[in-house]
PyMOL Python script that loads the backbone (N, CA, C, O; Angstrom):
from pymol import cmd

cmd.read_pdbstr("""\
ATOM      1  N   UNK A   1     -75.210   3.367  47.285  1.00  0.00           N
ATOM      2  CA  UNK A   1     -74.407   3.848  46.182  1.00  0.00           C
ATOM      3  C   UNK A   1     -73.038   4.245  46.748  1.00  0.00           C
ATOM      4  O   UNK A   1     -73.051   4.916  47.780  1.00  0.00           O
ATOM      5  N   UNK A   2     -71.885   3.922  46.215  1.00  0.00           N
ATOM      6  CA  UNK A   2     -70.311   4.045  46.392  1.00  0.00           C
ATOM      7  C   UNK A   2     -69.454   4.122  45.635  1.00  0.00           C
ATOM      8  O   UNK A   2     -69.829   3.756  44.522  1.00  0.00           O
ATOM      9  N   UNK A   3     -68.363   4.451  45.673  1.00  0.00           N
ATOM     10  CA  UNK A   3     -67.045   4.368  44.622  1.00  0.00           C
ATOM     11  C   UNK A   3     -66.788   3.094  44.377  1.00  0.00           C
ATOM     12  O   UNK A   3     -66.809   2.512  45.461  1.00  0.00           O
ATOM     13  N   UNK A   4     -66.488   2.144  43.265  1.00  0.00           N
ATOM     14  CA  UNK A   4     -66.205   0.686  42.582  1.00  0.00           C
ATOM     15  C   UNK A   4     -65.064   1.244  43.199  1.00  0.00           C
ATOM     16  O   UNK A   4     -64.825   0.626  44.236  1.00  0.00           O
ATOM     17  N   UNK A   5     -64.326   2.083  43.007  1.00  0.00           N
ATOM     18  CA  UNK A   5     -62.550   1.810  43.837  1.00  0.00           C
ATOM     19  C   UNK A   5     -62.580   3.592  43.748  1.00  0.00           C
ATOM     20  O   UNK A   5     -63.069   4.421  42.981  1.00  0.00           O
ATOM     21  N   UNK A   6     -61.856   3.614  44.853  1.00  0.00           N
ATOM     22  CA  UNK A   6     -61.079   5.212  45.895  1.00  0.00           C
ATOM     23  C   UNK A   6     -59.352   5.014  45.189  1.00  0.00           C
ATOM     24  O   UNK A   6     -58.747   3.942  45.237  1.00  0.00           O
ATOM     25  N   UNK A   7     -58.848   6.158  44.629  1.00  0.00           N
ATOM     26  CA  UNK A   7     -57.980   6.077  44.244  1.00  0.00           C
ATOM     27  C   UNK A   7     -57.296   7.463  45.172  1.00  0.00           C
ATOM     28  O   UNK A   7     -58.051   8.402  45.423  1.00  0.00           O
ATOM     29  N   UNK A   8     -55.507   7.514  45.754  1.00  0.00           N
ATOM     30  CA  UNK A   8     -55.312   8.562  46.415  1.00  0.00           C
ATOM     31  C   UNK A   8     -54.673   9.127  45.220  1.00  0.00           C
ATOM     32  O   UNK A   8     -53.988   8.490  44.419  1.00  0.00           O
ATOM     33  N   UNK A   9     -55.011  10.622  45.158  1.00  0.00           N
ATOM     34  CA  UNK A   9     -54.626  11.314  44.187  1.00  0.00           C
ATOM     35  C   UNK A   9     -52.889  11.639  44.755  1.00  0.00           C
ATOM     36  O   UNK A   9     -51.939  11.722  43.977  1.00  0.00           O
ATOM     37  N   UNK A  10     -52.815  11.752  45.918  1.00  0.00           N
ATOM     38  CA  UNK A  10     -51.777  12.012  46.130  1.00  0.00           C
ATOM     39  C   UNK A  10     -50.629  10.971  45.825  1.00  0.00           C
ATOM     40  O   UNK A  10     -49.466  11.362  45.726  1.00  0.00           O
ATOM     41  N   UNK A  11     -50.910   9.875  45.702  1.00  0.00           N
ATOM     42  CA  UNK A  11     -50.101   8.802  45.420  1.00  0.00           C
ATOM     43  C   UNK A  11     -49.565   8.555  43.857  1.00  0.00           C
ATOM     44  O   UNK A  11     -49.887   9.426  43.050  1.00  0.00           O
ATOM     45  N   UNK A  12     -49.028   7.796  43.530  1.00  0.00           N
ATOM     46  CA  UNK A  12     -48.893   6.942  41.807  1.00  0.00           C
ATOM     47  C   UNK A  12     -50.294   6.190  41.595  1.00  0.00           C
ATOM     48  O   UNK A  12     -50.770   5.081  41.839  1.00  0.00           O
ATOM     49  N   UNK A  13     -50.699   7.418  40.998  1.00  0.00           N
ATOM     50  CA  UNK A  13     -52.350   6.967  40.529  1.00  0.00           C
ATOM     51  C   UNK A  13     -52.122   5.990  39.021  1.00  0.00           C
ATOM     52  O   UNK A  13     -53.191   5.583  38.567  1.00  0.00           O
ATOM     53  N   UNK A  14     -51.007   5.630  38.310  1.00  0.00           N
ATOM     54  CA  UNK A  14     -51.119   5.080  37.591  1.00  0.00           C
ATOM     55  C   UNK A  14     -50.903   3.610  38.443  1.00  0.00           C
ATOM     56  O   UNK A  14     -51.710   2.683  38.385  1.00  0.00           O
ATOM     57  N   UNK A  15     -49.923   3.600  39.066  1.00  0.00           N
ATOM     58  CA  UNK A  15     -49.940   2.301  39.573  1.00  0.00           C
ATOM     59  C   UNK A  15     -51.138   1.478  40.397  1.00  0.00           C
ATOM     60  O   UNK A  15     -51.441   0.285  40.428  1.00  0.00           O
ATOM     61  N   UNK A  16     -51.661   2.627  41.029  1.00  0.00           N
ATOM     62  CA  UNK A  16     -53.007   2.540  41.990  1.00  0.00           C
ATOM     63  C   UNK A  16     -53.695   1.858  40.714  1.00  0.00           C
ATOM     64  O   UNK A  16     -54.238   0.864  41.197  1.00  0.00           O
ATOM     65  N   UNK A  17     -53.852   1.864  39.893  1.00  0.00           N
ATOM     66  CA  UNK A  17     -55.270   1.986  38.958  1.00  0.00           C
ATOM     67  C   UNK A  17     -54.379   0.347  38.215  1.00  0.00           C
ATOM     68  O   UNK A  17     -55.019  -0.704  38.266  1.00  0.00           O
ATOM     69  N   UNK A  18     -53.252   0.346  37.723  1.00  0.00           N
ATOM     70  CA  UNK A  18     -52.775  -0.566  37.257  1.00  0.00           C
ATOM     71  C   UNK A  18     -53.021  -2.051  38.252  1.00  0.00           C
ATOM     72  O   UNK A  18     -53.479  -3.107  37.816  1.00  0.00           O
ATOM     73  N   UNK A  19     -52.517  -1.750  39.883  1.00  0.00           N
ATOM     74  CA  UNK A  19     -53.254  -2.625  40.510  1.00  0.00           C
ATOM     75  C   UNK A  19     -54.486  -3.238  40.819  1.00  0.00           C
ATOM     76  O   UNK A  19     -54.709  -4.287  41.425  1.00  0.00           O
ATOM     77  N   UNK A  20     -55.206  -2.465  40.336  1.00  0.00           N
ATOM     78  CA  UNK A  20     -56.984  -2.425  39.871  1.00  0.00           C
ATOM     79  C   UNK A  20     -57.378  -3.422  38.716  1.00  0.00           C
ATOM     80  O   UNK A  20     -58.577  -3.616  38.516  1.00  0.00           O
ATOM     81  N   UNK A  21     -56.309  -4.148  37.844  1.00  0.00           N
ATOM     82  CA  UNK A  21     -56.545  -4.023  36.961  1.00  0.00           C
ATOM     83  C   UNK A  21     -56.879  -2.840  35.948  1.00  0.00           C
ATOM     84  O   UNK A  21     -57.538  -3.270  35.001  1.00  0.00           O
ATOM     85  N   UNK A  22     -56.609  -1.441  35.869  1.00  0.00           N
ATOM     86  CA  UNK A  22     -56.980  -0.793  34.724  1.00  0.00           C
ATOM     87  C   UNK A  22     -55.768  -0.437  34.231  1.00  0.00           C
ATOM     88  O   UNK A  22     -54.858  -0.210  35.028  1.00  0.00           O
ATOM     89  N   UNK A  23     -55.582  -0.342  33.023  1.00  0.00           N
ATOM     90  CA  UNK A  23     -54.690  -0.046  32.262  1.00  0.00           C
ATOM     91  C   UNK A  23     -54.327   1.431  31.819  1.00  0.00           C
ATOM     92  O   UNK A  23     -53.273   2.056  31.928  1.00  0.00           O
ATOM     93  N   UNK A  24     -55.397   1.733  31.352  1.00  0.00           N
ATOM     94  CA  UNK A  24     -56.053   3.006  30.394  1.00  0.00           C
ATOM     95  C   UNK A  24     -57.732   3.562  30.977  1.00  0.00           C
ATOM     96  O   UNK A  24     -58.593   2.999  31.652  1.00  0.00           O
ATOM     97  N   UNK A  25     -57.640   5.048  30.272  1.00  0.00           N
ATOM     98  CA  UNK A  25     -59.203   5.484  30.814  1.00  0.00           C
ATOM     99  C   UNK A  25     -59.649   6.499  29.716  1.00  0.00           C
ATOM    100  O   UNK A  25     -58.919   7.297  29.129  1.00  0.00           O
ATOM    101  N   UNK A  26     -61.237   6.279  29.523  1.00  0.00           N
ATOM    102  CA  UNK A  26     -61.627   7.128  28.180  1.00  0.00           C
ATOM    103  C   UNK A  26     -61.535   8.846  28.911  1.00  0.00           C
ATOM    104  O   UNK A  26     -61.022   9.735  28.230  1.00  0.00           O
ATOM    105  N   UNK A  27     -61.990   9.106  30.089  1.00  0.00           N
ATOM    106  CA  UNK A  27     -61.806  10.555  30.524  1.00  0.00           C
ATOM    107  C   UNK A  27     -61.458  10.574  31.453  1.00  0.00           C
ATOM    108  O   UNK A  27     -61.538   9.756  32.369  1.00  0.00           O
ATOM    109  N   UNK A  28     -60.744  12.074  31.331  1.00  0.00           N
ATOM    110  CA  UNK A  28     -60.005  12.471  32.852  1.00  0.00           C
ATOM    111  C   UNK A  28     -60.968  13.914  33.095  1.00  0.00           C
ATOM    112  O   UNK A  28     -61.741  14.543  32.373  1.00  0.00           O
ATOM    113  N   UNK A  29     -60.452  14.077  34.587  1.00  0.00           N
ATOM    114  CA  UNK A  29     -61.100  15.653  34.829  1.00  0.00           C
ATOM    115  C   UNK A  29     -59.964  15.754  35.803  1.00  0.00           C
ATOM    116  O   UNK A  29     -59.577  14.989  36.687  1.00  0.00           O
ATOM    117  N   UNK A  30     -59.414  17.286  35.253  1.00  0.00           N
ATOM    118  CA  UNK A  30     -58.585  17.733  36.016  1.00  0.00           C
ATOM    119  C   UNK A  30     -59.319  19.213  36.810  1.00  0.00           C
ATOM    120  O   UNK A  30     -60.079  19.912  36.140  1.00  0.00           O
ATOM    121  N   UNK A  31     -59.140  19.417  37.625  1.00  0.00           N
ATOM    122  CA  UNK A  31     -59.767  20.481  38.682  1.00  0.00           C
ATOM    123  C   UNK A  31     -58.546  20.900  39.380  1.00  0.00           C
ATOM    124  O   UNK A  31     -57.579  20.145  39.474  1.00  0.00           O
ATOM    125  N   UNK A  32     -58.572  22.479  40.036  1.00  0.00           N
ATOM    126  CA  UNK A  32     -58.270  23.280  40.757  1.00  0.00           C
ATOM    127  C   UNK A  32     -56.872  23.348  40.881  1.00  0.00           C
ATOM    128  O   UNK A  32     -56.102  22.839  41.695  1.00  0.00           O
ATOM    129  N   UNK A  33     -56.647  24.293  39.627  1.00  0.00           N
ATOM    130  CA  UNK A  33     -55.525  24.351  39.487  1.00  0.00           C
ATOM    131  C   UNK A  33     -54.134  23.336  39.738  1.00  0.00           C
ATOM    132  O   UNK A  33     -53.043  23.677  40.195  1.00  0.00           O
ATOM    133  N   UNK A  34     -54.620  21.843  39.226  1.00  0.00           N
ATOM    134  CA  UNK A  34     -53.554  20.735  39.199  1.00  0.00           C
ATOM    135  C   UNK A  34     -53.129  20.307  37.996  1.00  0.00           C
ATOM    136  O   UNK A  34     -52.198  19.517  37.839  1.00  0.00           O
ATOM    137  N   UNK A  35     -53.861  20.866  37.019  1.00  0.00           N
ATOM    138  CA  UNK A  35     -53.607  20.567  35.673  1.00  0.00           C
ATOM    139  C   UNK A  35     -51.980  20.040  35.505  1.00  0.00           C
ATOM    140  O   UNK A  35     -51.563  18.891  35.644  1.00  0.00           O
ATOM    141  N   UNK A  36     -51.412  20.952  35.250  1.00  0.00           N
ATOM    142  CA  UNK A  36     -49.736  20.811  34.516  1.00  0.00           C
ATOM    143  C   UNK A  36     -49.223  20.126  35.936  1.00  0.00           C
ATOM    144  O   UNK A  36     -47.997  20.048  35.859  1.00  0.00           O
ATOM    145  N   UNK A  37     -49.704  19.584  37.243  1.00  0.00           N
ATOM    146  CA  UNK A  37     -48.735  18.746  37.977  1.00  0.00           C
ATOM    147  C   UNK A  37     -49.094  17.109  37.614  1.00  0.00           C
ATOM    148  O   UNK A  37     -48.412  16.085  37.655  1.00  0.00           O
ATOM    149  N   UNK A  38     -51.047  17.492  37.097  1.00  0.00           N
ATOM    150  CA  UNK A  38     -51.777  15.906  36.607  1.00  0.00           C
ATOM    151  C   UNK A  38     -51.226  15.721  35.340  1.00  0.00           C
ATOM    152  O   UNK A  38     -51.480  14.630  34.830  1.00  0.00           O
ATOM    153  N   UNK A  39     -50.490  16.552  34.649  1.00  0.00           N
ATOM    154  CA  UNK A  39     -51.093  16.118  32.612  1.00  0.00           C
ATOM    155  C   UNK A  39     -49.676  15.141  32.878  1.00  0.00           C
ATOM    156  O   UNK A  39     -49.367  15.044  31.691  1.00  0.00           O
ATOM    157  N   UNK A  40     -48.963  14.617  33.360  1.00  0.00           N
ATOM    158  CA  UNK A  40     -48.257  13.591  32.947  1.00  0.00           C
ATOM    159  C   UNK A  40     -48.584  12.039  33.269  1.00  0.00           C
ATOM    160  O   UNK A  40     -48.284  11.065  32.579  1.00  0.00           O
ATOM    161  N   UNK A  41     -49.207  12.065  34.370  1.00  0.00           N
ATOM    162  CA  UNK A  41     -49.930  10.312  34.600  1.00  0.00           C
ATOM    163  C   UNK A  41     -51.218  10.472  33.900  1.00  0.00           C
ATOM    164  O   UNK A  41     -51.859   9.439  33.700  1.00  0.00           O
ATOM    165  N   UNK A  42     -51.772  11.752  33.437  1.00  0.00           N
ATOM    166  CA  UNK A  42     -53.319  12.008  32.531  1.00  0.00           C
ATOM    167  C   UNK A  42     -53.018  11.192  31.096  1.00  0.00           C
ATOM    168  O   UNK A  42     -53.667  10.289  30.568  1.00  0.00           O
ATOM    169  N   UNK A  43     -51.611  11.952  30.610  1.00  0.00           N
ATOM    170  CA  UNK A  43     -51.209  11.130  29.482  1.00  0.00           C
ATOM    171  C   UNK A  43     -50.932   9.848  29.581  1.00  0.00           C
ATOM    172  O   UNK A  43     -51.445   9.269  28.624  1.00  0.00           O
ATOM    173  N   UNK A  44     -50.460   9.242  30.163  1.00  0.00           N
ATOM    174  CA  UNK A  44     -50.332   7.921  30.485  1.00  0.00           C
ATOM    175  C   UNK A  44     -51.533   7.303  30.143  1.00  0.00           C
ATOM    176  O   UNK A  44     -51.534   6.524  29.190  1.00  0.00           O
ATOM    177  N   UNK A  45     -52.819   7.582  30.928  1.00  0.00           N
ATOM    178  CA  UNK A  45     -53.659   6.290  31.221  1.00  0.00           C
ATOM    179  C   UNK A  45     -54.844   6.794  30.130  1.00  0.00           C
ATOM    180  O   UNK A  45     -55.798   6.035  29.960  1.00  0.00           O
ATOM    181  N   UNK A  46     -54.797   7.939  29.464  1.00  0.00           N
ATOM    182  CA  UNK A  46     -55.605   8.202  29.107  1.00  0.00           C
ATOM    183  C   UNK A  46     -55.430   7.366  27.245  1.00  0.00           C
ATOM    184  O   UNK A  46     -54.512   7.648  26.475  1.00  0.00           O
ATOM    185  N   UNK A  47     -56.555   6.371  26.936  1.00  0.00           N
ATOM    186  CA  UNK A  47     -56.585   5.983  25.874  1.00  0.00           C
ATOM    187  C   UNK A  47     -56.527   7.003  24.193  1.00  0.00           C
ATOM    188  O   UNK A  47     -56.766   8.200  24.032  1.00  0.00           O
ATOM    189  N   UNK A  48     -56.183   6.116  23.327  1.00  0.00           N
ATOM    190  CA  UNK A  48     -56.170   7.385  22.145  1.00  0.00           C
ATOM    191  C   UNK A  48     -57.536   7.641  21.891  1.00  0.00           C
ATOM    192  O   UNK A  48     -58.353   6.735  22.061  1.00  0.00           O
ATOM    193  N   UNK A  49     -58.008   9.141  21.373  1.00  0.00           N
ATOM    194  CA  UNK A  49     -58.684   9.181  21.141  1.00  0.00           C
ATOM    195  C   UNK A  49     -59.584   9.668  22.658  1.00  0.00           C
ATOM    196  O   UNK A  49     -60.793   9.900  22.675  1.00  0.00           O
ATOM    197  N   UNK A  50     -58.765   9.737  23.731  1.00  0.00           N
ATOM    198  CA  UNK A  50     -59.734   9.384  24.960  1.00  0.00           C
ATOM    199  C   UNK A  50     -59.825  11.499  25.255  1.00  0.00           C
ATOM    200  O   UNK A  50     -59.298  12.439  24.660  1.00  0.00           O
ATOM    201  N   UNK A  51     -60.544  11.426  26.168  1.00  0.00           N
ATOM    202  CA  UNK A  51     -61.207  13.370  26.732  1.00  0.00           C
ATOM    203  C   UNK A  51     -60.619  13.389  27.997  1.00  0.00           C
ATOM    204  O   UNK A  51     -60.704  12.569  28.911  1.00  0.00           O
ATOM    205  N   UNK A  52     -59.825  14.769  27.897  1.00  0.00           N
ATOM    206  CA  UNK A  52     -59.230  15.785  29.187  1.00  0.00           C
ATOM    207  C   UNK A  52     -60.183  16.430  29.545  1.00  0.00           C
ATOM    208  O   UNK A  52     -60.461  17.161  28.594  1.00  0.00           O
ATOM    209  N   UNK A  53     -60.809  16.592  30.290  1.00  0.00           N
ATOM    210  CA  UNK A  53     -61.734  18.326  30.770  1.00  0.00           C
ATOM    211  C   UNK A  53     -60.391  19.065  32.233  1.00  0.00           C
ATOM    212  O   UNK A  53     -59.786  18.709  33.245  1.00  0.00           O
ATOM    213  N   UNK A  54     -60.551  19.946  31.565  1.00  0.00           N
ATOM    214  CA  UNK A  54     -59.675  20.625  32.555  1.00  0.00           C
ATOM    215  C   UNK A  54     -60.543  22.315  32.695  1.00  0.00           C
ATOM    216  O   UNK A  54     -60.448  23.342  32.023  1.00  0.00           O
ATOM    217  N   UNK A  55     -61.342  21.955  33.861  1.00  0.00           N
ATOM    218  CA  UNK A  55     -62.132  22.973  34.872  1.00  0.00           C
ATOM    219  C   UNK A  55     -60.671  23.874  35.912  1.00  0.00           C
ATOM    220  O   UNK A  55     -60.160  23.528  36.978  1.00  0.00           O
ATOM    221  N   UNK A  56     -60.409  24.978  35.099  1.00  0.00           N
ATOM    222  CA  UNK A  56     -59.629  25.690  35.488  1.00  0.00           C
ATOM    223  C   UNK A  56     -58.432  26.643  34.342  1.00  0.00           C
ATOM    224  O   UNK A  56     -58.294  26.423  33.139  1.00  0.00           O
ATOM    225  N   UNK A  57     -57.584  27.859  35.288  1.00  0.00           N
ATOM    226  CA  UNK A  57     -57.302  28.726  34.221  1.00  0.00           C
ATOM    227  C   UNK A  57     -55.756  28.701  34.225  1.00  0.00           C
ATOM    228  O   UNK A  57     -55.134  29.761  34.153  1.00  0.00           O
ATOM    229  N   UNK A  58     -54.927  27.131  34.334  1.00  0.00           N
ATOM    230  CA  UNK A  58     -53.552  27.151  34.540  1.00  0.00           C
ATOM    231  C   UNK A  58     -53.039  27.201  33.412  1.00  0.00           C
ATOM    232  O   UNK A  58     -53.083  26.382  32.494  1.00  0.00           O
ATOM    233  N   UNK A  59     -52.411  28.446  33.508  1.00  0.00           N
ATOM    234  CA  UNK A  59     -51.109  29.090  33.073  1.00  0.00           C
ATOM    235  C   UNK A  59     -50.209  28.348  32.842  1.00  0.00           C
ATOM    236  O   UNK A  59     -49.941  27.569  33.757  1.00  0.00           O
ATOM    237  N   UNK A  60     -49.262  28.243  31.402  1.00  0.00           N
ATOM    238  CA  UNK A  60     -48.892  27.235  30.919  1.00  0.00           C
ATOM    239  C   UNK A  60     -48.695  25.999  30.942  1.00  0.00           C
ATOM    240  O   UNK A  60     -47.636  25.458  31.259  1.00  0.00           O
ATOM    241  N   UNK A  61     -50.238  25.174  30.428  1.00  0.00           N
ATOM    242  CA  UNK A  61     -50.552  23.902  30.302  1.00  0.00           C
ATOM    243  C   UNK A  61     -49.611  22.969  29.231  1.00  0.00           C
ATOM    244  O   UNK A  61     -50.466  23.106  28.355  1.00  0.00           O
ATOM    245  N   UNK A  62     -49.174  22.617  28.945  1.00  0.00           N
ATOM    246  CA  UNK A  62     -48.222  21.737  27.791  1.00  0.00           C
ATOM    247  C   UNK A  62     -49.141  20.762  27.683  1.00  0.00           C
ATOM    248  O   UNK A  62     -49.438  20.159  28.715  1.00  0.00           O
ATOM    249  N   UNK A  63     -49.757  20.413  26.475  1.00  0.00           N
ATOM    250  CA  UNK A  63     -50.736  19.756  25.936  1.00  0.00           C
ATOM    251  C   UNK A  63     -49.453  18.684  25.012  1.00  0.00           C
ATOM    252  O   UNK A  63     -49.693  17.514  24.714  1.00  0.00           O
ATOM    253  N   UNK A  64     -48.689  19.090  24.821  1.00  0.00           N
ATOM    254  CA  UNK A  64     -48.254  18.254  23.935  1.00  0.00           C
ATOM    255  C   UNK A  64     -48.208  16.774  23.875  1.00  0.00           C
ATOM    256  O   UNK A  64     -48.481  16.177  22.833  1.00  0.00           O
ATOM    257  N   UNK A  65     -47.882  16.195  24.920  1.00  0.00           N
ATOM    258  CA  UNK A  65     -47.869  14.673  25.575  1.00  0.00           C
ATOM    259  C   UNK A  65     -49.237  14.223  24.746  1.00  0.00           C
ATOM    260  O   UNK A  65     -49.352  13.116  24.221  1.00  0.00           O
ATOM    261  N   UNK A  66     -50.190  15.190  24.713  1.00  0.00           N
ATOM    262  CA  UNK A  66     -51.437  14.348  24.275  1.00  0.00           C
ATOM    263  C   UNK A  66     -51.871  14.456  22.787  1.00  0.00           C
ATOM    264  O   UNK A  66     -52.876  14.047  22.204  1.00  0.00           O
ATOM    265  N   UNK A  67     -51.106  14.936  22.494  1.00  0.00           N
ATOM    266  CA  UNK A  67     -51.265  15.106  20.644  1.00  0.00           C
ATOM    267  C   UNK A  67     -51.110  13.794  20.075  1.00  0.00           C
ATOM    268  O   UNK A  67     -52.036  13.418  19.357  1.00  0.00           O
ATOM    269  N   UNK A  68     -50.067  12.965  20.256  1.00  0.00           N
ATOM    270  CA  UNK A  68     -49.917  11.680  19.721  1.00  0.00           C
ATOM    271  C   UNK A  68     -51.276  10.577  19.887  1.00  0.00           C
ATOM    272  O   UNK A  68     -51.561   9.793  18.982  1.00  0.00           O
ATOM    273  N   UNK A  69     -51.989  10.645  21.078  1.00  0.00           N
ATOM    274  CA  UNK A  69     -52.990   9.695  21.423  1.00  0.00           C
ATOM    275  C   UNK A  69     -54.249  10.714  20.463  1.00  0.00           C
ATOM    276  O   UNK A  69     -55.426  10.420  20.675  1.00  0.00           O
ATOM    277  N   UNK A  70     -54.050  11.494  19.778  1.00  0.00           N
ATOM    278  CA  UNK A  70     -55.072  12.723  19.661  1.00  0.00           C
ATOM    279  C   UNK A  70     -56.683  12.709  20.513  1.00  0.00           C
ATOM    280  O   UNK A  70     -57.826  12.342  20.240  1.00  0.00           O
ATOM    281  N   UNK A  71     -56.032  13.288  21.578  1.00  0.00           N
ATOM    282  CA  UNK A  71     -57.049  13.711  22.908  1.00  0.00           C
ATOM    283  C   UNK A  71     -57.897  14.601  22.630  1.00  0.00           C
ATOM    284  O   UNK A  71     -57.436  15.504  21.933  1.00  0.00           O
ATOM    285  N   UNK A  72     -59.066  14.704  22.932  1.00  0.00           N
ATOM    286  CA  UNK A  72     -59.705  15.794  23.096  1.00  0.00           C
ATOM    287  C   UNK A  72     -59.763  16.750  24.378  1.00  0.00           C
ATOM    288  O   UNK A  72     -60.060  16.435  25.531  1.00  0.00           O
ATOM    289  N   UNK A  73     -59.402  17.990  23.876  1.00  0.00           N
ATOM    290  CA  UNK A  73     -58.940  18.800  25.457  1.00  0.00           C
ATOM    291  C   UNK A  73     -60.632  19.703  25.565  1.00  0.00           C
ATOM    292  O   UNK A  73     -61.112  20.280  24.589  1.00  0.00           O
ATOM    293  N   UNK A  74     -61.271  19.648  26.843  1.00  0.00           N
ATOM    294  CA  UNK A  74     -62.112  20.130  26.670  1.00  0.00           C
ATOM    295  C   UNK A  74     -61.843  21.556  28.118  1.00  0.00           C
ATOM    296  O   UNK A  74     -61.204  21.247  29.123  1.00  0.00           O
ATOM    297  N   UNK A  75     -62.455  23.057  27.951  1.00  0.00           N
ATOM    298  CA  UNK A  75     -61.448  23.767  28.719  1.00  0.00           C
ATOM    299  C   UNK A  75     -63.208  24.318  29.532  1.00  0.00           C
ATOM    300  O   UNK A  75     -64.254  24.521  28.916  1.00  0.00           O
ATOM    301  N   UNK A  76     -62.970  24.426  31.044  1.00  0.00           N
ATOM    302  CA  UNK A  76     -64.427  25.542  31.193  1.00  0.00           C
ATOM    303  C   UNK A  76     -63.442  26.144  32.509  1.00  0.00           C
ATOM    304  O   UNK A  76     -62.341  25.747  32.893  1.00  0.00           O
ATOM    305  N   UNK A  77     -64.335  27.287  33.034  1.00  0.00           N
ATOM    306  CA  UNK A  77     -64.154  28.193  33.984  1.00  0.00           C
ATOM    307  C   UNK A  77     -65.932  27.952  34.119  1.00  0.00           C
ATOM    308  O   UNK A  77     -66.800  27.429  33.421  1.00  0.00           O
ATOM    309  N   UNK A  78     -65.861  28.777  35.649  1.00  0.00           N
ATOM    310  CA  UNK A  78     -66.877  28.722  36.451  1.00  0.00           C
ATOM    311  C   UNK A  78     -67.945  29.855  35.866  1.00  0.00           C
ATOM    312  O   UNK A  78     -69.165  29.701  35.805  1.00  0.00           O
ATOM    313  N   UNK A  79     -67.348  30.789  35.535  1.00  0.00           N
ATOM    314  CA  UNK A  79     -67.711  31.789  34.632  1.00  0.00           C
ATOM    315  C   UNK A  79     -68.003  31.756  33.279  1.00  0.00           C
ATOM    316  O   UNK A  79     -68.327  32.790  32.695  1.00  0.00           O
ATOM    317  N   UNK A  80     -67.933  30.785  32.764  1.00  0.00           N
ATOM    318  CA  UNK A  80     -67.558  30.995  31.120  1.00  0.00           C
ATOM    319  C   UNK A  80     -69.290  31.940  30.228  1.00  0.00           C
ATOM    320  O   UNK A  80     -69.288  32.834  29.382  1.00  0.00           O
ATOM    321  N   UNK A  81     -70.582  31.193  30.935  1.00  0.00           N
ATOM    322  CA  UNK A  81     -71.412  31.733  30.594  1.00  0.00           C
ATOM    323  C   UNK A  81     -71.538  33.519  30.796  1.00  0.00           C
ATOM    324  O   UNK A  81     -72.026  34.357  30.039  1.00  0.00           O
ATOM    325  N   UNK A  82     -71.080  33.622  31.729  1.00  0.00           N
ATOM    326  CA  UNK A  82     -71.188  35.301  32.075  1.00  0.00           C
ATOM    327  C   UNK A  82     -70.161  35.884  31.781  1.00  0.00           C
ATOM    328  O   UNK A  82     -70.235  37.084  32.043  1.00  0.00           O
ATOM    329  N   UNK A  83     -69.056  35.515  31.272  1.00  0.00           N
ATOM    330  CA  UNK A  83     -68.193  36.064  30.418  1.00  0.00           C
ATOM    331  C   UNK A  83     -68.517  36.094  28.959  1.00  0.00           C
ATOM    332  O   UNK A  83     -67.835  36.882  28.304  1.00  0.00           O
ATOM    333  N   UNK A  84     -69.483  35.347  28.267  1.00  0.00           N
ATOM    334  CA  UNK A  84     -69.622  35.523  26.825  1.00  0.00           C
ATOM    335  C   UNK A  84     -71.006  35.255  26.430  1.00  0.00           C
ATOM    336  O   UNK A  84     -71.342  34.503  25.517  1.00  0.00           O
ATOM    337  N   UNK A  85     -72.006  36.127  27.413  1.00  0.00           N
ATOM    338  CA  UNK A  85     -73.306  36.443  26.722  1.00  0.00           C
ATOM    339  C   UNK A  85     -73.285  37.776  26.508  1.00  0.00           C
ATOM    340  O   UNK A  85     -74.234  38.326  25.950  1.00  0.00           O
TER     341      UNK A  85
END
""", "prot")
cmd.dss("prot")
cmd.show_as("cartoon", "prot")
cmd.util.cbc("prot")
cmd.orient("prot")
């Protein structure tokens, strides 16, 4: 069992993925505090209609980019259960 393709996050992950052949993607997951440096190639590749999960608590996120594709933003913390039982 392996990755179909290794993408460097540090690089132009849209182009990485465009050379792949992929165009677009139904979900993203953003993690550890990269959110608002990811949500602009997130918007890009992410299809309409397509899911953000963003596992983390960054401080002004601008969602807006993804209103037009109407995304679903889905939000957790590591905590969320023991904060609201």
């Amino acid at each position: 069992m392996g990755a179909d393709l290794v993408v460097d996050h540090a690089g132009d992950v849209v182009a990485q993925l465009a050379s792949a052949g992929i165009a677009a993607v139904d979900v993203a997951l953003s993690t550890a505090n990269s959110s608002p440096g990811n949500l602009p190639w997130i918007a890009k590749l992410l299809q309409p209609f397509g899911h953000l999960s963003v596992v983390n608590g960054s401080p002004g996120l601008d969602v807006n980019t993804l209103v037009p594709k109407a995304v679903s933003l889905h939000t957790e913390i590591i905590f969320s259960r023991l904060l609201n039982d």
